[in-house]
C-alpha positions as CSV (number, residue, x, y, z in Angstrom):
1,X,162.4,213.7,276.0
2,X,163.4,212.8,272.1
3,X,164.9,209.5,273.0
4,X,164.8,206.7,270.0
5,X,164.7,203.2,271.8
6,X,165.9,200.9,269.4
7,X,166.2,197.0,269.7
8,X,168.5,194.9,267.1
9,X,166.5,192.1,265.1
10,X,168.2,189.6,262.4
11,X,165.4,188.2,259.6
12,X,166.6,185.1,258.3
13,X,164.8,182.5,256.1
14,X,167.4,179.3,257.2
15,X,166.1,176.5,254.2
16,X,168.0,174.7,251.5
17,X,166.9,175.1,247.9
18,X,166.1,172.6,245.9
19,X,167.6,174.0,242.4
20,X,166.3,171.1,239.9
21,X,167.9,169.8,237.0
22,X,168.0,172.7,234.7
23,X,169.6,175.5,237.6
24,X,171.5,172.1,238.7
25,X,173.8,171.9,235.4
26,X,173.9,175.6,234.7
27,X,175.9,175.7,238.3
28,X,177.9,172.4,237.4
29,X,178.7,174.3,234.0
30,X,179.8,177.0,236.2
31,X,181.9,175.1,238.5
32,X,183.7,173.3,235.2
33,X,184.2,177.1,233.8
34,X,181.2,176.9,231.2
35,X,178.1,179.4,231.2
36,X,175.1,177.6,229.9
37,X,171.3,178.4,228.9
38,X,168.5,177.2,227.5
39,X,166.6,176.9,224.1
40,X,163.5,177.7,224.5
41,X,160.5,176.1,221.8
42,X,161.1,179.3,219.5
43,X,164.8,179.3,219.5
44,X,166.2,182.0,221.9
45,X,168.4,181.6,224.1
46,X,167.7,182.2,227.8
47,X,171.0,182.9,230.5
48,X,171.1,181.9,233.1
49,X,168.9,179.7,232.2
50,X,165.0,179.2,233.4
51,X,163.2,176.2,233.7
52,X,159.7,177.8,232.0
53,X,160.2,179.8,228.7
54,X,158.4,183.6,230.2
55,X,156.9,184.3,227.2
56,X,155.1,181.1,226.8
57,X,155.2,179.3,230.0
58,X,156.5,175.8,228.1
59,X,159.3,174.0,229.7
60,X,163.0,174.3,228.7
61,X,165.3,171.7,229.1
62,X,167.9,171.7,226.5
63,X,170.6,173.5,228.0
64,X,173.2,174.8,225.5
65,X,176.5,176.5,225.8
66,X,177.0,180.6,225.6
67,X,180.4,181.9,225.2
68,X,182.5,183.6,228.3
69,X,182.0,187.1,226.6
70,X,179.4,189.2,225.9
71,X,177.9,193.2,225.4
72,X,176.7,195.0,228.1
73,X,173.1,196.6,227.7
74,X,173.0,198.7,230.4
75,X,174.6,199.3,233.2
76,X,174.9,201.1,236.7
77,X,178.2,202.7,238.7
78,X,178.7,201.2,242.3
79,X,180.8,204.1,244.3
80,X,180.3,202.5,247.8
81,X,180.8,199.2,247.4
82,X,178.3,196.8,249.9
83,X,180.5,194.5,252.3
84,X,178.9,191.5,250.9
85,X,178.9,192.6,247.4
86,X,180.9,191.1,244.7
87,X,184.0,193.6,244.9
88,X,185.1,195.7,247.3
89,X,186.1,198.8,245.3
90,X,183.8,200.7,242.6
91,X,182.6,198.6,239.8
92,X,179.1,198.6,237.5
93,X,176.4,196.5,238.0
94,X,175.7,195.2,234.4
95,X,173.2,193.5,232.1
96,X,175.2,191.3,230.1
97,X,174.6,189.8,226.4
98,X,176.8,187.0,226.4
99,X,177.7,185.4,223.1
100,X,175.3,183.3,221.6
101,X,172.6,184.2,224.1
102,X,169.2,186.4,223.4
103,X,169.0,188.0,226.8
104,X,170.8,189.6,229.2
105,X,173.3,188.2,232.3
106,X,172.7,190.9,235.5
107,X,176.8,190.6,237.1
108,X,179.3,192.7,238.3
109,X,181.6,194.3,236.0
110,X,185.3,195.5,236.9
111,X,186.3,198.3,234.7
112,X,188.9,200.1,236.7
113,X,186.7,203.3,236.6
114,X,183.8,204.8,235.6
115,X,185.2,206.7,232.2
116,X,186.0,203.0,231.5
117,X,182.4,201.9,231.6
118,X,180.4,201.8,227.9
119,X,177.0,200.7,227.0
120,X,178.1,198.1,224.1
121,X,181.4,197.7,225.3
122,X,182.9,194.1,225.3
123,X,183.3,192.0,228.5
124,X,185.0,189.0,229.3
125,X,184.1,186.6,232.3
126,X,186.9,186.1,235.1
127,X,186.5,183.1,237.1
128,X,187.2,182.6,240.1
129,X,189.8,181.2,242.0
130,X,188.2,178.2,243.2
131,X,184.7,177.4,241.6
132,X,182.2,175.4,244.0
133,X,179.1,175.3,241.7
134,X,177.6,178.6,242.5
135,X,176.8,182.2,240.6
136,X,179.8,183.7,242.6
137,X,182.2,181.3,240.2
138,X,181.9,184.0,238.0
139,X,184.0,187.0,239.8
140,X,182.8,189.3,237.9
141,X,183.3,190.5,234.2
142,X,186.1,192.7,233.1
143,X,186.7,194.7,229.6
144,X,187.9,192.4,226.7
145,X,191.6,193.3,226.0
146,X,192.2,194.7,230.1
């Protein structure tokens, strides 16, 4: 008898977080259509912004705005899209150098297709239709000029 008993289970961690007042205003930037990051003690740039510099462990808290476009560093094709992803056809997941920022933006990029996608190519941010405060204003990013 090869019979697989199976029983359905649902993990869930049901808590609010807390985001401070550095995650706070980068998500307020983000509902007014802004992306923001922080300086850190050295100069650089961090989006989305972090609290602690990494490299040093000293706090950040002067948020400063990055532009809405950027170079993408890398990147990865999505053929099968997940239910809950950001978009329900094929698109790259991206790291994304936005203007004026010294590290990279992990979001979804819509190219249209893969031939379209380009370590290095430029990307523009499109906003959502309604903007609440949350990552998920940003849609996603498409190619400058599309």
């Amino acid at each position: 008898m090869n019979e697989v008993l199976s029983a359905g289970y649902v993990l869930e961690y049901t808590y609010t977080r807390s985001v401070g007042k550095v995650i706070g205003q980068f998500l307020a930037n983000l509902r007014d259509g802004r992306i923001s990051g922080v300086r850190t003690a050295s100069g650089r740039v961090i989006v989305p912004p972090s609290e602690y510099d990494p490299e040093t462990g000293e706090a950040c808290d002067e948020l400063v705005d990055v532009g809405n476009s950027g170079v993408v560093k890398t990147w990865a094709w999505v053929v099968e899209p997940r239910k809950r992803g950001p978009l329900q056809h094929p698109f790259a997941w991206a790291l994304i150098q936005l203007d004026g920022a010294d590290t990279g933006m992990l979001h979804a990029v819509d190219a249209g297709s893969i031939e379209r996608m380009a370590t290095g190519m430029r990307v523009k941010v499109r906003w959502a239709a309604e903007r609440t405060g949350r990552i998920e204003d940003i849609a996603c990013f498409e190619p400058e000029g599309a």
